[in-house]
C-alpha positions as CSV (number, residue, x, y, z in Angstrom):
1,X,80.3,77.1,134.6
2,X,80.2,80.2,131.8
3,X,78.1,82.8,132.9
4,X,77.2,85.7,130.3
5,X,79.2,86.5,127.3
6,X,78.2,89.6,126.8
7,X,80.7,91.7,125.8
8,X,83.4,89.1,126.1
9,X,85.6,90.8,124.5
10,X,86.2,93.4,126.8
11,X,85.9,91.5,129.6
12,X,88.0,88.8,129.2
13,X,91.1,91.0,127.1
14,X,91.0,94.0,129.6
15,X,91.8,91.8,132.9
16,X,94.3,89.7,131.0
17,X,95.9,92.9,129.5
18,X,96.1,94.4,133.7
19,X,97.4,91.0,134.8
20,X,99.9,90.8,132.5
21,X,101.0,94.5,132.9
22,X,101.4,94.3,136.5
23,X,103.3,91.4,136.3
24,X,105.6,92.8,134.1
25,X,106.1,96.2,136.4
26,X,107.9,93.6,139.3
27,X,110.5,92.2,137.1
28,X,113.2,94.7,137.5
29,X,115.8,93.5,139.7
30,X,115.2,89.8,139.1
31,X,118.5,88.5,136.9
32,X,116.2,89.0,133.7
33,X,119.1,91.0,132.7
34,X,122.1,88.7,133.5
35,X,119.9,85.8,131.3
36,X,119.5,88.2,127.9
37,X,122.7,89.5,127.8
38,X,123.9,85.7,127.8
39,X,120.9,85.5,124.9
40,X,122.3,88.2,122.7
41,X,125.8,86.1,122.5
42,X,123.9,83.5,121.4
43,X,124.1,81.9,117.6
44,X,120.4,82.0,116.2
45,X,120.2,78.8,114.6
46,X,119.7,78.3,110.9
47,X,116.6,76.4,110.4
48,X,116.9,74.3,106.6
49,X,115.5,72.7,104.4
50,X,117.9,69.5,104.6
51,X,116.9,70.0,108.5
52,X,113.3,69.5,107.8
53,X,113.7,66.3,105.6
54,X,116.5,64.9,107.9
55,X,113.1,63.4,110.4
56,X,112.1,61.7,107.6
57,X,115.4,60.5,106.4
58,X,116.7,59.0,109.9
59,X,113.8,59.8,112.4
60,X,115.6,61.4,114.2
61,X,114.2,64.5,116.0
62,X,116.4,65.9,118.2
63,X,119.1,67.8,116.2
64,X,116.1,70.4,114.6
65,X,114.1,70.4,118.1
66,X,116.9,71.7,119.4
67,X,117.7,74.2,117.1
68,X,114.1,75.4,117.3
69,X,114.2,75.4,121.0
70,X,116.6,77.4,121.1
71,X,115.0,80.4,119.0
72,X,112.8,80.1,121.0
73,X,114.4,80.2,124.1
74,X,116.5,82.9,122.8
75,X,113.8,85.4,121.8
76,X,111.9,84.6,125.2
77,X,115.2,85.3,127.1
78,X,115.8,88.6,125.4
79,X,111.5,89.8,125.7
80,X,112.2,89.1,129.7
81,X,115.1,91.3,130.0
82,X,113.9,94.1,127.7
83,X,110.3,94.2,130.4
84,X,112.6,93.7,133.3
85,X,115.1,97.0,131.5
86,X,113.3,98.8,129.5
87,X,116.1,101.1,127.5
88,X,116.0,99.4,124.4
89,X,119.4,97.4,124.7
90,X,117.7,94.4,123.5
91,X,114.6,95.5,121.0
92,X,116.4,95.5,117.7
93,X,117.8,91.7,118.5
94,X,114.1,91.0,119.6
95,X,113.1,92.3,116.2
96,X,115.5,90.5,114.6
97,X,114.2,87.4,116.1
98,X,110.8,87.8,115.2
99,X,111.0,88.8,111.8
100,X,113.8,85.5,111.5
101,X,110.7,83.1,113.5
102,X,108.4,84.7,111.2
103,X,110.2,83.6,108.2
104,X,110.2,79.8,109.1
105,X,108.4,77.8,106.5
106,X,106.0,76.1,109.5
107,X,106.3,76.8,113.4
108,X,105.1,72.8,113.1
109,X,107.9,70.2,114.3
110,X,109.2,68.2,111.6
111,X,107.9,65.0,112.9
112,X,104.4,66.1,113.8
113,X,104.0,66.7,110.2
114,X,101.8,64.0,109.6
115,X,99.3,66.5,110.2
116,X,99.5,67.9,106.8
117,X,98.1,65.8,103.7
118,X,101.6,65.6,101.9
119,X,103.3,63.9,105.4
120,X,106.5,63.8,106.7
121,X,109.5,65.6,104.5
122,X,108.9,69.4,103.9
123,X,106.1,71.7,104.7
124,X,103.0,72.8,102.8
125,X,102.6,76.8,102.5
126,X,99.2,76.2,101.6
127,X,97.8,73.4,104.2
128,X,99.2,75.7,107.6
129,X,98.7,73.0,110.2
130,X,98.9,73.2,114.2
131,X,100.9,71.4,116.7
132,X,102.6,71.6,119.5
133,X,105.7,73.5,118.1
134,X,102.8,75.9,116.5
135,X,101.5,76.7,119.6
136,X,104.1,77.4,121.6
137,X,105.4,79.6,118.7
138,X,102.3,81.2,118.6
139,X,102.1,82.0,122.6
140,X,105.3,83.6,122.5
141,X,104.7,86.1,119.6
142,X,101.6,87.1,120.3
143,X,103.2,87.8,124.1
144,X,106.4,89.8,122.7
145,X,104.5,91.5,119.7
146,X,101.4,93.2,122.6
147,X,103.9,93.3,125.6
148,X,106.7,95.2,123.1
149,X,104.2,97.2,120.8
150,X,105.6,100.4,121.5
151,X,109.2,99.3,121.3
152,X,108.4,97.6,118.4
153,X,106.5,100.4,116.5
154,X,109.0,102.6,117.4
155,X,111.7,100.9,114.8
156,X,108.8,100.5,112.7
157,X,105.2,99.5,112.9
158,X,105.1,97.1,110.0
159,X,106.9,94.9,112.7
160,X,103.9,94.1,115.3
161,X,101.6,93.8,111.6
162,X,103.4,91.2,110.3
163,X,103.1,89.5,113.5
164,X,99.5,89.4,113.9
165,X,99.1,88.5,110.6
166,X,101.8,85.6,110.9
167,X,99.3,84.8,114.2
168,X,96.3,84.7,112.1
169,X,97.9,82.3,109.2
170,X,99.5,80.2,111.6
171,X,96.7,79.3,114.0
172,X,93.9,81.7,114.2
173,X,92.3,80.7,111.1
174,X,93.6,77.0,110.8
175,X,91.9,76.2,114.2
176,X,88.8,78.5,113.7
177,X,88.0,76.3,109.9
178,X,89.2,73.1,110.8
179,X,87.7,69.8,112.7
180,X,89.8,67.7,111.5
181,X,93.6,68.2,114.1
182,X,93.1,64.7,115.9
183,X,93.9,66.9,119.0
184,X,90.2,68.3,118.7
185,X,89.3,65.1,119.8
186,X,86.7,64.8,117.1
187,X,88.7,62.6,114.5
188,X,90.7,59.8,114.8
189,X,94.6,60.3,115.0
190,X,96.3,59.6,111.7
191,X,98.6,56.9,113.0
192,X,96.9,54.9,116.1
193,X,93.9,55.2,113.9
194,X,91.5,56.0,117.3
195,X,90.2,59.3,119.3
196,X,93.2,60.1,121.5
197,X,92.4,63.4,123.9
198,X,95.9,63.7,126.0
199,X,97.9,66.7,126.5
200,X,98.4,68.2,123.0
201,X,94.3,69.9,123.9
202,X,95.1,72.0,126.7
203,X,98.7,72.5,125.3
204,X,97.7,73.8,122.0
205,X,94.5,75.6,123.3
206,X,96.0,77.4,125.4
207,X,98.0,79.1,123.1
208,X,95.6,79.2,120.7
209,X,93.1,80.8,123.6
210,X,96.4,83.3,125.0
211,X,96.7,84.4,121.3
212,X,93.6,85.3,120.1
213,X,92.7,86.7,123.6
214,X,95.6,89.1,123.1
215,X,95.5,90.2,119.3
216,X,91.5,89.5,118.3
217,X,89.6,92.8,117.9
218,X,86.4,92.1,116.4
219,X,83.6,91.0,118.7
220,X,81.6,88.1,117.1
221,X,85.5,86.6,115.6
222,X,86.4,86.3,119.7
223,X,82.9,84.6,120.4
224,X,83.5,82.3,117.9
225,X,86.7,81.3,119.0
226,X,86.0,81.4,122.9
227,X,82.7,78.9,122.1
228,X,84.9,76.4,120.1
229,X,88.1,76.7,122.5
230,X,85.4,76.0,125.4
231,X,83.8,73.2,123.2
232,X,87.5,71.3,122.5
233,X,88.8,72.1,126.7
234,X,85.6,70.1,127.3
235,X,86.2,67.3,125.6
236,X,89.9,66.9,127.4
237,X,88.4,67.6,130.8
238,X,85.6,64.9,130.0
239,X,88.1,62.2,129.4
240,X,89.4,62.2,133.0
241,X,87.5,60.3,136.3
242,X,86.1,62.1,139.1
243,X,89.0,61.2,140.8
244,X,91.2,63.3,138.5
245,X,94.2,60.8,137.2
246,X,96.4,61.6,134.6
247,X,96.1,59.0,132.1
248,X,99.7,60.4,130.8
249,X,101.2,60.1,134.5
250,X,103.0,62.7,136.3
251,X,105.3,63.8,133.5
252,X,102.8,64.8,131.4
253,X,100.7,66.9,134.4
254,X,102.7,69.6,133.5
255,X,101.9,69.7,130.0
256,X,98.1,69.3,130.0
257,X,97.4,71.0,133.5
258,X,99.1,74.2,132.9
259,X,97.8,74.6,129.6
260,X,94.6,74.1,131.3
261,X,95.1,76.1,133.9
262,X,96.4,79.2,131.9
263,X,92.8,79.4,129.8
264,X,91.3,78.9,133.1
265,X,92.9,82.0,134.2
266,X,92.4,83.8,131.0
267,X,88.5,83.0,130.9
268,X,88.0,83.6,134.4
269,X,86.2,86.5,134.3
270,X,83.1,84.8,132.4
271,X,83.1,81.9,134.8
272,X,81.4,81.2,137.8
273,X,83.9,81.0,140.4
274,X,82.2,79.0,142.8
275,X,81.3,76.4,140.7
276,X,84.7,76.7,139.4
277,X,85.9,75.9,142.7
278,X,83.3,73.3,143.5
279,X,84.5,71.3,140.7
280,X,85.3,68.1,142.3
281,X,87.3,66.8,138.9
282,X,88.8,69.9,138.3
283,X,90.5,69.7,141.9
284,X,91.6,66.3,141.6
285,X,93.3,66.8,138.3
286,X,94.9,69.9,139.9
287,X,95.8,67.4,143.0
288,X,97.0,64.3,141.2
289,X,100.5,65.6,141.0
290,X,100.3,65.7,145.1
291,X,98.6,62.2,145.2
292,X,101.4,60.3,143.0
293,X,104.5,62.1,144.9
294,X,107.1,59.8,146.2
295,X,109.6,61.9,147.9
296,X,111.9,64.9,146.9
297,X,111.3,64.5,142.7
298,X,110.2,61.6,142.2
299,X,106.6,60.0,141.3
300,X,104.8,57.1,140.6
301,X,106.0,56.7,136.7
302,X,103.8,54.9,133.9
303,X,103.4,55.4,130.5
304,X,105.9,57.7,129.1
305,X,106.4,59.8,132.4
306,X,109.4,59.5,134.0
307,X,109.9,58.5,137.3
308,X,111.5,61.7,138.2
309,X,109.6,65.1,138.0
310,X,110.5,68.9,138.4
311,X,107.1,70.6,138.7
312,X,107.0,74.2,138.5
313,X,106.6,75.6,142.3
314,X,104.4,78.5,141.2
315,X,102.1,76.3,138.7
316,X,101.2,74.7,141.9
317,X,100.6,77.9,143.3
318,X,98.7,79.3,140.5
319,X,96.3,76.1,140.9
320,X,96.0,76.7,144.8
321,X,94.8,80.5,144.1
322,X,92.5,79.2,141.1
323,X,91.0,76.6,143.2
324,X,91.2,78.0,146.7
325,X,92.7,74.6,147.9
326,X,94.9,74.2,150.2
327,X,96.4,71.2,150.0
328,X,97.8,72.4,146.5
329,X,98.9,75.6,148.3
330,X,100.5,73.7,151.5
331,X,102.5,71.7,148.5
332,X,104.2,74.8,147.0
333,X,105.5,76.2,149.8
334,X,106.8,73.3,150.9
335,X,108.5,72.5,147.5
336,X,109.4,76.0,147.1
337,X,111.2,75.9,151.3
338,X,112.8,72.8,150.3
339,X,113.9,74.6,146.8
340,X,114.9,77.7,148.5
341,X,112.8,79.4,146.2
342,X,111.2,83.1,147.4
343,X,111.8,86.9,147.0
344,X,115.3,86.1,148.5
345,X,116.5,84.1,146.1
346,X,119.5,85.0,144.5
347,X,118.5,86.8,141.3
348,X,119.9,85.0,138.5
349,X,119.4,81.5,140.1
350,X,115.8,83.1,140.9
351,X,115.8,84.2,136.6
352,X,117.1,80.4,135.7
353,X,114.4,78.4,138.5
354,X,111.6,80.4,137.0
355,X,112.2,80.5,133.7
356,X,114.3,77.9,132.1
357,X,111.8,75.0,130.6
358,X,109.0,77.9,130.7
359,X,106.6,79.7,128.1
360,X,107.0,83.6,128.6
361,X,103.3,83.7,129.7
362,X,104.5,81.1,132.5
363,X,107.9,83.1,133.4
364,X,105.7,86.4,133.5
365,X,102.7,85.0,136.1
366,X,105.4,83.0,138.1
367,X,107.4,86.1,138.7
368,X,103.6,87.9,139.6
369,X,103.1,84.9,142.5
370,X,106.5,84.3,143.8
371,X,105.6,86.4,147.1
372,X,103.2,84.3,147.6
373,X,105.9,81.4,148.4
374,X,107.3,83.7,151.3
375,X,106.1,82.9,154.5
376,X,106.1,79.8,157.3
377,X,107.4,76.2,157.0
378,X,104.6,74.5,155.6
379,X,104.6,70.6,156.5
380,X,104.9,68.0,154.0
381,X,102.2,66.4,152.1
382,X,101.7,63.3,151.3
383,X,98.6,60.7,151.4
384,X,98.8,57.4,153.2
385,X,96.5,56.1,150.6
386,X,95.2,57.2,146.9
387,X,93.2,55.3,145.2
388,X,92.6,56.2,141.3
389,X,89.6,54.0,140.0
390,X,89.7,55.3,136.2
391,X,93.2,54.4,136.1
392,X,92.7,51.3,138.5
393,X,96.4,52.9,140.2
394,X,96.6,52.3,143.7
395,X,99.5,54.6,145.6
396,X,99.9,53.5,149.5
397,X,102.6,53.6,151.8
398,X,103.6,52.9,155.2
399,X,102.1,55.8,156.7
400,X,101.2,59.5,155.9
401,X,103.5,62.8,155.4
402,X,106.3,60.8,155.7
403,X,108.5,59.5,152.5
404,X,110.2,56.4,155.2
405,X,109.4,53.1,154.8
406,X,107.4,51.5,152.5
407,X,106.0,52.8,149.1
408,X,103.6,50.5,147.0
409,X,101.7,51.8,143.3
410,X,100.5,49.1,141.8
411,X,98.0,49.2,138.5
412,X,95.7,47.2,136.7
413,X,94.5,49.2,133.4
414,X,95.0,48.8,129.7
415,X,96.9,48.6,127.0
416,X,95.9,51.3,124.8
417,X,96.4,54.7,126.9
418,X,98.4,57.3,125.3
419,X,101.7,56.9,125.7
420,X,100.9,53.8,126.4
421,X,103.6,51.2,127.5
422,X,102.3,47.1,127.9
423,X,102.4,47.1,131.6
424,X,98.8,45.6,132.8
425,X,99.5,44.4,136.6
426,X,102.5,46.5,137.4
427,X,103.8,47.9,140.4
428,X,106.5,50.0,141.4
429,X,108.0,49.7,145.1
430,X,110.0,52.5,146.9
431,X,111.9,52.4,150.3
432,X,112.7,55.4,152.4
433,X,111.5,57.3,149.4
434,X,114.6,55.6,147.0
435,X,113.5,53.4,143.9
436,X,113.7,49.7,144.2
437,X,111.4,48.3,141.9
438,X,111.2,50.5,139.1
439,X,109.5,51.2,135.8
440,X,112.4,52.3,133.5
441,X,110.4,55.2,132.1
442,X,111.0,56.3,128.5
443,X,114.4,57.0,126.3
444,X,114.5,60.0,123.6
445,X,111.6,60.5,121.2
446,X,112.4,59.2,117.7
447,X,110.2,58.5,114.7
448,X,109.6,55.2,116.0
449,X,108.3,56.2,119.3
450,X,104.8,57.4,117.6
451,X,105.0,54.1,115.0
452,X,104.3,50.6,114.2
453,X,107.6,49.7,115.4
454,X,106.8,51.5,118.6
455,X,106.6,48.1,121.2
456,X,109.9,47.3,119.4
457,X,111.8,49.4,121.9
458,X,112.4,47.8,125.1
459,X,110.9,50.4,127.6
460,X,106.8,50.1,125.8
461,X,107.6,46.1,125.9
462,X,105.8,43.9,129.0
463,X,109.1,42.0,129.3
464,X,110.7,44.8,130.9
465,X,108.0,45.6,133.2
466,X,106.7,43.7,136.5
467,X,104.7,41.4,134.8
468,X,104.8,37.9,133.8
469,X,105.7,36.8,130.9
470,X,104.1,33.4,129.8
471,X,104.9,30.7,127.7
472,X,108.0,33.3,126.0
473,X,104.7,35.1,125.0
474,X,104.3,39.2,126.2
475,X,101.3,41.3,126.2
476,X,100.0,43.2,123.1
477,X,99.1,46.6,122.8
478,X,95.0,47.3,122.4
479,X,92.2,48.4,124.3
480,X,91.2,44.7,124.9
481,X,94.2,43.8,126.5
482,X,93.1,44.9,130.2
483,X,92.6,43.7,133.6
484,X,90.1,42.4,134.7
485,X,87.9,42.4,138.4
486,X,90.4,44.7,139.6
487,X,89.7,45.3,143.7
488,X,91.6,47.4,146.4
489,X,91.2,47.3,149.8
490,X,92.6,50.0,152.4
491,X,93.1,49.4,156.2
492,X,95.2,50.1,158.8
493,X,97.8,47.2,158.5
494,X,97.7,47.2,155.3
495,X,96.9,48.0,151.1
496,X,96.4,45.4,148.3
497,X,95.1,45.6,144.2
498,X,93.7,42.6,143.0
499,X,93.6,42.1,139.1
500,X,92.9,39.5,136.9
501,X,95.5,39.7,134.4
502,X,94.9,36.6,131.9
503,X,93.0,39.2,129.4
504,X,96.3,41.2,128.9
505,X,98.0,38.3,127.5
506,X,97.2,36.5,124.3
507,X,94.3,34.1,124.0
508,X,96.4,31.5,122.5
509,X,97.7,30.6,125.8
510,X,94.7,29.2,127.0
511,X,94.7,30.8,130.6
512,X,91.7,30.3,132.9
513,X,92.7,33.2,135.1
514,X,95.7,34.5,136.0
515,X,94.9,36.3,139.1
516,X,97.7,39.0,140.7
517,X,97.5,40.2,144.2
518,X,99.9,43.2,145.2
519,X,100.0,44.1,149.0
520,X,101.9,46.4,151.1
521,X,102.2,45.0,154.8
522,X,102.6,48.4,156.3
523,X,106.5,48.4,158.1
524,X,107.0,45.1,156.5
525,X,107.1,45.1,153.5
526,X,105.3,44.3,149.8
527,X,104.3,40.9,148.9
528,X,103.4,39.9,145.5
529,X,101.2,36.7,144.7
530,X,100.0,35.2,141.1
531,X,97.2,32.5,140.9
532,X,97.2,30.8,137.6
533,X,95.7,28.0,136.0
534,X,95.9,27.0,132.5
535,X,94.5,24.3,130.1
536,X,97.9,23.3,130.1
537,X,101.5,23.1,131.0
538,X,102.8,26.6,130.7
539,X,106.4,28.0,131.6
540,X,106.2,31.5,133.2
541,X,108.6,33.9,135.1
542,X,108.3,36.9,137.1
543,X,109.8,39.8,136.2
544,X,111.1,42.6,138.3
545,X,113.3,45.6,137.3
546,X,115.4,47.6,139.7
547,X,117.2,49.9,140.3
548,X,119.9,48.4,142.7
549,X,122.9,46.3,142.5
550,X,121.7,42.5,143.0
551,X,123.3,39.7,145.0
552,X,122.0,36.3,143.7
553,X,124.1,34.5,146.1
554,X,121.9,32.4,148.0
555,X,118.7,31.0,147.0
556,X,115.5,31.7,147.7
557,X,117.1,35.6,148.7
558,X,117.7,38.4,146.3
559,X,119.7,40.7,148.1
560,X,118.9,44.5,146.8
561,X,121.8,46.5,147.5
562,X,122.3,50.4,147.1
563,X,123.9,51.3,143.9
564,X,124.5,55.3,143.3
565,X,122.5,56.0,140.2
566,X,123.8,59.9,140.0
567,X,124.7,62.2,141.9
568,X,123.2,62.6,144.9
569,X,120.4,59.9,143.8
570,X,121.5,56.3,145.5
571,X,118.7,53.7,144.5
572,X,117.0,51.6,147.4
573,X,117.7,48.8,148.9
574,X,116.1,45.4,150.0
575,X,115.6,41.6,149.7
576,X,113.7,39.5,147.6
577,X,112.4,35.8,149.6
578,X,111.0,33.5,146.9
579,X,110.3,29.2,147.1
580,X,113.4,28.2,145.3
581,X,112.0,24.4,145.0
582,X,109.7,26.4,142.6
583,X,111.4,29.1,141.0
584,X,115.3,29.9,139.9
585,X,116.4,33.3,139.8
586,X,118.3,35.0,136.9
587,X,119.3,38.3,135.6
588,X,120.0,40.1,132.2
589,X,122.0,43.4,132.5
590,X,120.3,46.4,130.7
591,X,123.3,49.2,129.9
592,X,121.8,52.1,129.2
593,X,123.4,54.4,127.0
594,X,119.9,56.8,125.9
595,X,120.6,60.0,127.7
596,X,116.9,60.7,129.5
597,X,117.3,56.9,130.9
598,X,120.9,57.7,132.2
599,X,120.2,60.6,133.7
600,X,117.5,58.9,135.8
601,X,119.3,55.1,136.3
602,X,123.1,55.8,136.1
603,X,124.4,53.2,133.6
604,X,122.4,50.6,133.7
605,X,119.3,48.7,135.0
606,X,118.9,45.2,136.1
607,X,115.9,42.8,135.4
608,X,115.3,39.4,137.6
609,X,113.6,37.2,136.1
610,X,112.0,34.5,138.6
611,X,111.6,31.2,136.3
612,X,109.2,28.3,136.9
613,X,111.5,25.4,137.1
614,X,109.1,23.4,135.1
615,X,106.0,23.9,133.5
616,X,102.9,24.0,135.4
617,X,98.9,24.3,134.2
618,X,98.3,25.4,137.6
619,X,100.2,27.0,140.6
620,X,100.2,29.8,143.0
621,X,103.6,31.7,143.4
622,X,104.2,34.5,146.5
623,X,107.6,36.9,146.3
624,X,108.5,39.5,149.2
625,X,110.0,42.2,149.3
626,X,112.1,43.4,152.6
């Protein structure tokens, strides 16, 4: 896909330096303005030491994240404004910002220092590692220091040279001597103890590309960079199937596929656009964010993605112009008509959808292809049928470009993805594009997210997914925990996954097979059927979490009712048929009191759990859902 390098230098820094300069000449007018003047009222927050030992002390990460996001935001906020103005109200706050981000002891988060040989507590000055946190860090300063040189050389040049040596220390050399950041994907991660390739590669390289793509000025130094930042990218894009899932799941799409995306655009002149663009892969991991939609913001949720999405309307776009595809473009401009997003926008609620949640190198392109989104009604998108084979995720519903009726994703898979959660044979089930079945997602990150402890919390654990659970017994975590002879089958009336799931379970229980069958009747419903047999007597229930109120007053009928889950979010609603001379039905009440679950499930979620009324060493058990 690289053609000559020749000259690389030159050729890939000129046409990044024009694109980025014209996209700054349209950003007068846009409520830049209105968003740093808010910035320079701002407190900059005091970054200390107590506030870099406090993850290790309580592992809790959010109170210096936050902090930190904020400089950030802060200094990207008042950069924007001072391109969209250009009089110099903002420069000497901009300044002040840098030299202050500068001055941290480590652009690395607190509880990604791991990385480092001492481990978590305070930073090393002389082990500089890289992270997340460093690269985004990185991406912004190199963007203010080249876009604001002159301003910045005008209140004095030793500004814009402490910068790019800051740059240099921080990541340049770090990632140009080392092998050893597990994100490289050549050594195993220091706490799963594996080779994990997820979104931290593109993420990270990105930056790592953006920065030395803007600041680098000796030849061979860029070469040596651009080889090994093509050498790492490859490994990430090599993890995926042909058919381009996410392993992450939609949530993380963001992450990993506009990092790609962005040293896509950056290396473009040294590629060969039409293999580029005949990249079968590379347009399904562009598409995957179409395949798994739902309706309106949500997706098809596993792992640590949760079930509700807001994807950047002009990353889309970006990835349609990249690709030339339009399916990708007919998807922005339908999400950006249904956002009222386009030229007309108001300006600052243009400003906030197009730059709050972004890096300045995304805010900056997104501005550059916004009138792109003006135009015609473009219809809605979405598949009838995806099937994912290197995720075994199936994704059907009742019928195409339509989010009414019936919504089945059901998933055989593993136990040892990142991010992973113990959910081998789970589905999810939508109506009229509202959850019904649900996968809870994932609450806030603490130190025992990324642990030991981490199938301690109750959103990784099988028990609170649509699985089984046998004998009181749940499924471990571990690559050997999988399904097996997983099948789909696709036709007009309807859309099954077969799986055998006895391998996800412990050994100890002495299953035969445990075979699951998952089927969308299309207008009918979903019907779930489990095949067991067992050298002996085994209790068992089914387990099913939703999202809506539930009636248990009859048996053999769950009746799903519509609960309001937030505002303007009501969940789905159904009803559950099941043989009650073989199963009773009960329910444990999950409150929810972590803010990222609230904000998706209201206060609380509801698990049934459908109980064999005695044991059994062999049965087969059908539930529907109506």
């Amino acid at each position: 896909m690289v053609g000559s390098t020749d000259d690389l230098l030159a050729r890939v820094q000129g046409p990044l330096m024009k694109r980025l300069e014209q996209a700054v000449a349209g950003l007068s007018g846009t409520g830049l303005k209105a968003r740093a003047d808010q910035a320079l009222t701002q407190d900059w927050p005091v970054l200390t030491a107590t506030g870099y030992l406090d993850f290790a002390r309580t592992g809790t990460r959010q109170t210096f994240e936050t902090k930190t996001r904020t400089r950030r935001d802060i200094l990207r906020d008042l950069v924007l404004g001072e391109m969209a103005e250009r009089k110099d109200r903002y420069t000497e706050a901009i300044v002040d910002a840098l030299w202050s981000t500068s001055e941290e002891a480590t652009w690395c988060m607190p509880c990604h220092l791991f990385l480092q040989e001492a481990g978590y507590g305070l930073p090393d000055p002389d082990e500089p590692v890289v992270d997340l946190g460093v690269g985004i860090a990185s991406g912004l300063v190199a963007m203010a220091s080249v876009l604001l040189r002159e301003e910045l050389d005008g209140v004095n040049p030793a500004i814009g040279q402490r910068m790019r040596r800051q740059l240099r220390e921080r990541i340049l050399v770090p990632c140009g001597e080392r092998e050893d950041f597990w994100w490289m994907s050549l050594t195993p991660h220091p706490i799963f103890k594996t080779i994990r390739i997820n979104n931290w590669n593109p993420w990270i390289v990105s930056n790592w590309l953006l920065t030395t793509a803007l600041i680098e000025t000796d030849e061979a130094e860029f070469a040596r960079t651009v080889a090994k930042v093509v050498a790492v990218l490859d490994r990430f894009v090599a993890v995926y199937g042909e058919d381009g899932g996410c392993p992450e799941g939609p949530a993380y799409w963001k992450h990993a596929m506009s990092g790609l995306l962005q040293c896509l655009e950056i290396l473009s002149p040294i590629f060969d656009r039409d293999a580029l663009q005949g990249d079968e892969r590379l347009r399904n991991m562009a598409r995957f964010i179409v395949d798994t939609r739902i309706a309106d913001d949500y997706f098809v949720n596993f792992a640590d993605s949760a079930p509700r999405v807001a994807v950047p309307t002009c990353l889309v776009q970006r990835w349609a112009n990249l690709l030339g595809d339009e399916k990708l473009d007919r998807y922005a401009k339908w999400q950006a008509q249904s956002q009222d997003l386009s030229t007309g926008t108001a300006p600052e609620r243009l400003a906030d959808m197009l730059v709050s949640g972004q890096s300045l190198f995304e805010a900056v392109v997104s501005f550059a292809v916004l009138p792109q989104l003006d135009g015609p009604s473009a219809p809605i998108d979405l598949p009838r049928d995806r099937w994912f084979p290197s995720l075994e995720l199936l994704v059907t519903r009742d019928m195409a470009d339509s989010s009414q009726g019936w919504m089945l994703a059901a998933k055989g898979g593993h136990n040892d993805n990142s991010h992973n959660h113990n959910d081998v044979g789970s589905f999810a089930i939508y109506r009229d594009g509202l959850p019904l079945i649900v996968d809870a997602g994932v609450g806030t990150y603490t130190s025992q997210t990324f642990s030991a402890q981490r199938y301690d919390i109750w959103t990784m654990r099988s028990r609170y997914h649509n699985v089984p659970l046998i004998d009181g017994l749940e499924q471990p975590a571990g690559r050997s925990y999988e399904a097996g002879h997983v099948l789909h089958t696709i036709d007009e009336d309807t859309a099954s996954l077969t799986a055998r799931i006895e391998r996800a379970y412990p050994a100890e229980l002495g299953l035969s097979h445990w075979t699951r069958r998952m089927t969308l009747k299309r207008h009918r419903g979903v019907t779930i059927s489990d095949s067991f047999e067992a050298e002996s007597p085994l209790d068992a229930s089914l387990h099913l979490l939703t999202a809506a109120k539930v009636d248990l007053a009859q048996a053999g009928e769950i009746h799903l009712l519509p609960r309001q889950l937030g505002t303007g979010h009501p969940s789905g609603q159904g009803m559950i048929s099941y043989d009650s001379d073989l199963l009773v039905a009960e329910t444990e009440h999950i409150e929810l009191t972590d803010p990222p679950l609230m904000a998706n499930w209201g206060s609380h979620l509801t698990l049934i759990m459908l109980r064999l009324r005695q044991p059994s060493a062999r049965l087969d058990i059908s539930v529907g859902v109506r």
